[in-house]
C-alpha positions as CSV (number, residue, x, y, z in Angstrom):
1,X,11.4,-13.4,2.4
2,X,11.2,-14.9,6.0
3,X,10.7,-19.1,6.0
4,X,7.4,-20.7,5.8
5,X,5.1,-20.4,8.0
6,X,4.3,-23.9,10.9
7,X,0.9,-22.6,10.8
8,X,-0.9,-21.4,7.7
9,X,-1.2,-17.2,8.0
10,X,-4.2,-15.3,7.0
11,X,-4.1,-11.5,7.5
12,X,-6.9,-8.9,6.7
13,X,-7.5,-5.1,5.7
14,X,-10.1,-3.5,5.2
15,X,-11.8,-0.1,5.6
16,X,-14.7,-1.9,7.7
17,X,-13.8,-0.7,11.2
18,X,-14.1,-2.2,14.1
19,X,-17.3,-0.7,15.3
20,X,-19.8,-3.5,13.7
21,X,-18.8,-7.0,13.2
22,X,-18.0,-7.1,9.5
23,X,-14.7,-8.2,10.5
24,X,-15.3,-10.6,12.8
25,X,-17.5,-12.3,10.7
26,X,-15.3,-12.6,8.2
27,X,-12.4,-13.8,10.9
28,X,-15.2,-16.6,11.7
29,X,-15.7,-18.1,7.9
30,X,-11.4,-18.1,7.4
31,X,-11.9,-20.3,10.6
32,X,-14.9,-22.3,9.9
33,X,-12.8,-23.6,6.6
34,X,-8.9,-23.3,8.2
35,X,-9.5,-23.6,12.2
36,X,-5.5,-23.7,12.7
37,X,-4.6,-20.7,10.5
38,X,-3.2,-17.4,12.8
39,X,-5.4,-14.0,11.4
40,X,-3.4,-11.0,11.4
41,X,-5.0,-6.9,11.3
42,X,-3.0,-5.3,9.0
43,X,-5.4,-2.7,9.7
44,X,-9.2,-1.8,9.3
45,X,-8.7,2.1,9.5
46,X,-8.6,2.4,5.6
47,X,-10.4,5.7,4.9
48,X,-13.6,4.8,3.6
49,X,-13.9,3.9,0.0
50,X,-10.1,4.9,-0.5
51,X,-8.6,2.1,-2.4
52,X,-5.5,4.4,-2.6
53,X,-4.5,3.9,1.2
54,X,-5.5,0.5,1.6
55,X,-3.1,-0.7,-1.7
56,X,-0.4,1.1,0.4
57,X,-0.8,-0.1,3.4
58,X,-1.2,-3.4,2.0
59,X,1.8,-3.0,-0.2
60,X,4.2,-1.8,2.2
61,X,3.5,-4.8,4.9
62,X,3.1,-8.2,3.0
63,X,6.2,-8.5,1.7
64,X,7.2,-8.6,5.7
65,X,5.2,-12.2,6.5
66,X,6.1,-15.8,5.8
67,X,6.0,-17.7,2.8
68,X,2.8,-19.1,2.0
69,X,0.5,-16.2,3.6
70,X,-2.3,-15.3,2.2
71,X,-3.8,-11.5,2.1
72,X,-6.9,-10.6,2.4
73,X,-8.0,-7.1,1.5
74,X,-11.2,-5.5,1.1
75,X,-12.0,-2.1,0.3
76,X,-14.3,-2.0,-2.6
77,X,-17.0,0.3,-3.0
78,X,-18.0,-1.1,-6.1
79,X,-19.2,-4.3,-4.2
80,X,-21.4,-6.2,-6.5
81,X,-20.9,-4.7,-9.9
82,X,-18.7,-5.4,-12.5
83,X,-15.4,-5.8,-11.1
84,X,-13.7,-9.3,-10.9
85,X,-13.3,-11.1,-7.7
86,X,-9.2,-11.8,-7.8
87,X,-6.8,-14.2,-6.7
88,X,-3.3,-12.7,-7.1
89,X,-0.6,-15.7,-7.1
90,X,3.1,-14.7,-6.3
91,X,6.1,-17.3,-5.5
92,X,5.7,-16.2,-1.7
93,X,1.8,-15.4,-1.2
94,X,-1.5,-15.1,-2.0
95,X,-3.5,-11.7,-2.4
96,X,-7.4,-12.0,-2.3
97,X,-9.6,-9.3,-3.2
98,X,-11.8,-6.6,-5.6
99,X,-9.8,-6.3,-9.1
100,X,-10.4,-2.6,-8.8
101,X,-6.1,-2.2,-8.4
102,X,-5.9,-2.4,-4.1
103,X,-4.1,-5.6,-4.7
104,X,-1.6,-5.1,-7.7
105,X,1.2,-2.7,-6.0
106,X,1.5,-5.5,-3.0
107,X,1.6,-8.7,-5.0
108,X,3.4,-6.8,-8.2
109,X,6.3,-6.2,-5.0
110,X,6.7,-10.4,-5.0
111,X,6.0,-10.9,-8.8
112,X,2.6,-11.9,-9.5
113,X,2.5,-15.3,-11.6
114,X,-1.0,-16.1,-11.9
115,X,-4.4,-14.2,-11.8
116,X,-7.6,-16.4,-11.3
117,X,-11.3,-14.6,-10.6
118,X,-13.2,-16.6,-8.1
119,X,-16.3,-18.3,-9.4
120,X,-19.0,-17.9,-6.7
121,X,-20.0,-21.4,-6.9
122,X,-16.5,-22.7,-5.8
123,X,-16.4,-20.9,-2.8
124,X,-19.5,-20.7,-0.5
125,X,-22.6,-23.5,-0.6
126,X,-25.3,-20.9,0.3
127,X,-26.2,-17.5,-1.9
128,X,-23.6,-14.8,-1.6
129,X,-24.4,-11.8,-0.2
130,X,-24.1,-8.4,-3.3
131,X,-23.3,-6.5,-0.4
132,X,-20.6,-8.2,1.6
133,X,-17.9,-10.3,-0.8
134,X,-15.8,-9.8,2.1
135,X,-17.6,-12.6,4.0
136,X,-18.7,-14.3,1.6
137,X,-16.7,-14.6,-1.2
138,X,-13.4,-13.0,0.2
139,X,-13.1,-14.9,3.2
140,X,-13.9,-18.3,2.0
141,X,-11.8,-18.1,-0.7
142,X,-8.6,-17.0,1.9
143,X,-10.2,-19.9,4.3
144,X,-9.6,-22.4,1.5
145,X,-6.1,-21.0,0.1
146,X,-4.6,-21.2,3.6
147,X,-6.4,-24.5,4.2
148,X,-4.3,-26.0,1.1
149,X,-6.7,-25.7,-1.5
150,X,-5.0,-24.4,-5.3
151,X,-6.6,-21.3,-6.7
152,X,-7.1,-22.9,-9.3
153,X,-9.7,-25.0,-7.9
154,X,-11.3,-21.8,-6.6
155,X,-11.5,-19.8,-9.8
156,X,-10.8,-19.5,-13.4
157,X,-7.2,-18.2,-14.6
158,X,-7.5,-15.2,-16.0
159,X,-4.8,-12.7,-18.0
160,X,-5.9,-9.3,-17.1
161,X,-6.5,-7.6,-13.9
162,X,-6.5,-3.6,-13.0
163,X,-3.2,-2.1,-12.3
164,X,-1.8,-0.4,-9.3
165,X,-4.4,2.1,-7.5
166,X,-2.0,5.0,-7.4
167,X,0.2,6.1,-11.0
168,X,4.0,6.4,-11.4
169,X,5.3,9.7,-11.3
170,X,5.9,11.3,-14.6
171,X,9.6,12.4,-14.9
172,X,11.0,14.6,-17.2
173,X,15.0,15.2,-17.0
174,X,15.4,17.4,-13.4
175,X,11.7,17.3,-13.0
176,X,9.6,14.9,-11.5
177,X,5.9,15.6,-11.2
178,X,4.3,12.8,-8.1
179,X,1.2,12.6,-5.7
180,X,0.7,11.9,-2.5
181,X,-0.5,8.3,-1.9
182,X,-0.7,8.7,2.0
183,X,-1.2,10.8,4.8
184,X,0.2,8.8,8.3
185,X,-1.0,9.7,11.5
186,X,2.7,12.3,11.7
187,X,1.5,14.0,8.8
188,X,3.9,12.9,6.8
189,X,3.1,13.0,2.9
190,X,4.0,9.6,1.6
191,X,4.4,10.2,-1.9
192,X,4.2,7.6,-5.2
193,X,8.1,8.4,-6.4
194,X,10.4,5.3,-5.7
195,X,13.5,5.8,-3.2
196,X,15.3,4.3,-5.9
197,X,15.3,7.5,-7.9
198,X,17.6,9.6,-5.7
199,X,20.1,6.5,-6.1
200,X,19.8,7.0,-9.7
201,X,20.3,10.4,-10.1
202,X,22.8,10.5,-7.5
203,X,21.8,12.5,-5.0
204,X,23.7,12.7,-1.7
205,X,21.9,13.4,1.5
206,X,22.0,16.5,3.0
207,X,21.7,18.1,-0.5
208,X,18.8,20.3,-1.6
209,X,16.1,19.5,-3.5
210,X,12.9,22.1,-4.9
211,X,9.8,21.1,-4.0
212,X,6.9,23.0,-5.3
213,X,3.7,21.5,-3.1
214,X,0.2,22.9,-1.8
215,X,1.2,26.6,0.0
216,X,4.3,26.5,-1.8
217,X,3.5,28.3,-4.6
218,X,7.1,28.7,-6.1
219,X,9.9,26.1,-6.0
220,X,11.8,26.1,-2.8
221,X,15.2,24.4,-1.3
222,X,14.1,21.0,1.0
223,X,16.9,19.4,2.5
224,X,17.1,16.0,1.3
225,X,17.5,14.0,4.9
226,X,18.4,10.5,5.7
227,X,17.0,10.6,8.9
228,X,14.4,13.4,10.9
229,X,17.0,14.9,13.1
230,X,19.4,16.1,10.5
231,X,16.7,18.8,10.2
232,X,15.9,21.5,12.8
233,X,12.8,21.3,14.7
234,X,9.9,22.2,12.3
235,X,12.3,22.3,9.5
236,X,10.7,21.0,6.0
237,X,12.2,18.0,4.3
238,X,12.0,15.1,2.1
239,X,13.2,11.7,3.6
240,X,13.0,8.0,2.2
241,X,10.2,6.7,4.2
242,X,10.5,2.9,5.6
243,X,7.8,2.4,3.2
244,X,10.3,2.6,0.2
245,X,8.7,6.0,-1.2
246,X,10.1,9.5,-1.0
247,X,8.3,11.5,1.6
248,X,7.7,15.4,2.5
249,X,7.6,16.0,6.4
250,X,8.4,18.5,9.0
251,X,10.9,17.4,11.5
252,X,8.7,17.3,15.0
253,X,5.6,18.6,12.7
254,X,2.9,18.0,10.3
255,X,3.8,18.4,6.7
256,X,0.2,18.1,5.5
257,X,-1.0,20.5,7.7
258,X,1.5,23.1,6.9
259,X,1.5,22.1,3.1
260,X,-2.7,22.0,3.0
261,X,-2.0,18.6,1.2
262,X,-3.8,15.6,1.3
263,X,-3.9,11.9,-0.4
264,X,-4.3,12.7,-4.1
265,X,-2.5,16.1,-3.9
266,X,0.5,17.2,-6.1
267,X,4.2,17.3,-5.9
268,X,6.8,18.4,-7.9
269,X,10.3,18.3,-7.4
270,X,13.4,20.0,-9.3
271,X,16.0,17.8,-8.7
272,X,19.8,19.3,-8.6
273,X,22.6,18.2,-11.1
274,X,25.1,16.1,-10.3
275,X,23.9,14.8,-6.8
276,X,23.3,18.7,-5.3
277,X,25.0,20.6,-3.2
278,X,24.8,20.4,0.2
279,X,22.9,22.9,3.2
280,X,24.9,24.1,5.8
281,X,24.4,21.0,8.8
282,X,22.8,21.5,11.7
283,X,24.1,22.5,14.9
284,X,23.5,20.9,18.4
285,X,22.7,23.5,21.0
């Protein structure tokens, strides 16, 4: 983790858009209660309603910012029932959201050493809105975290809180069954199995891997590639993404266009024994 922050870092996602002025609004409440703090988009693309995407794009950025920052994140479309408001503590942040599992993967990545759900009254003087926590519960709650304030002046601790928005994959000797978690803008399909498992299992790059997907109906031989151009143009592969999570893409392509997968769809994989052997490499014309 990068040194502390001079100035006290807020960031925000959400699925809101940028259409309407949810986020600004909530941008002005953070600064209302912390005017010096610096407010950083993560993003406010999140598919609408897709907890999913957001707890990965949330997940694979936070680790990235100063010590001290806290994260916002709203995407919560169950907005004034029964789900918690959360403060996720960590040694290097704070995560502030819906209990509904967009924040666990993020703050589970730092180690998460106290939960606390906000209490209404601690937060905001005037009635909160059912409709909008992100203004105004959410934001004040970040507003007074990055203005110094302890969580646990904000909330009550709490020992429970809903676990990671997407599953582990379920692996059973050479097979390991996963999802995809993400589609990015490449069409790559960012799936929920660690990169770690290749190291364990000792697979060398270049080697091939089954993949049984979408249109692949029977398992067939992916190239496992460390990087996009150890694959021929519109080749099929699996790569470790910069997100730390395998991922299926066509080199120059659209793997989720040519697999028919989105966010949510299956994968399987056959790995090889004893790290694979490897394709033939590919030539330079």
């Amino acid at each position: 983790m990068v040194a502390k922050a001079r100035r006290p870092v807020v960031t925000l996602t959400t699925d809101f858009g940028t259409a309407d002025s949810y986020v600004a609004e909530m941008k002005a409440v953070i600064l209302s209660l912390c005017p010096e703090a610096v407010l950083v988009d993560i993003t406010h693309e999140v598919e609408r309603f897709n907890i999913r995407m957001g707890a990965y794009l949330l997940a694979r950025s936070a680790w990235l910012f100063p010590r001290g920052t806290v994260h916002l994140a709203v995407v919560d479309p169950g907005v004034g029932g029964g789900r918690k408001p959360l403060i996720l503590e960590t040694p290097s942040a704070f995560f502030v959201g819906p209990d509904n599992g967009l924040l666990t993967a993020a703050a589970k990545r730092q180690g998460i050493s106290h939960a606390y759900q906000i209490r209404k009254e601690y937060c905001w003087p005037s009635k909160v809105s059912e409709t909008f926590h992100g203004r105004d519960l959410f934001a004040p709650a970040a507003g007074h975290l990055a203005a110094g304030k302890p969580p646990s002046s904000l909330g009550v601790e709490v020992s429970t809180y809903v676990e990671s928005a997407f599953p582990s994959p379920k692996i059973s000797g050479r097979i390991v069954e996963g999802e995809v978690i993400h589609v990015d803008r490449f069409g790559n399909l960012v799936t929920n199995i660690d990169r770690k498992l290749p190291e364990t299992r000792g697979l060398r790059f270049g080697s091939a891997i089954r993949i049984q997907a979408g249109k692949i109906q029977h398992p067939r031989k992916v190239r496992f590639a460390e990087t996009y151009s150890q694959a021929a143009r519109g080749e099929l592969l699996l790569t470790v993404g910069s997100g730390g999570f395998l991922e299926v893409s066509v080199n120059q392509g659209d793997a989720s266009k040519r697999l028919g997968l989105k966010a949510g769809g299956k994968i399987k994989l056959l790995l090889p024994a004893s790290g694979g052997r490897k394709l033939e490499p590919i030539r330079s014309s």
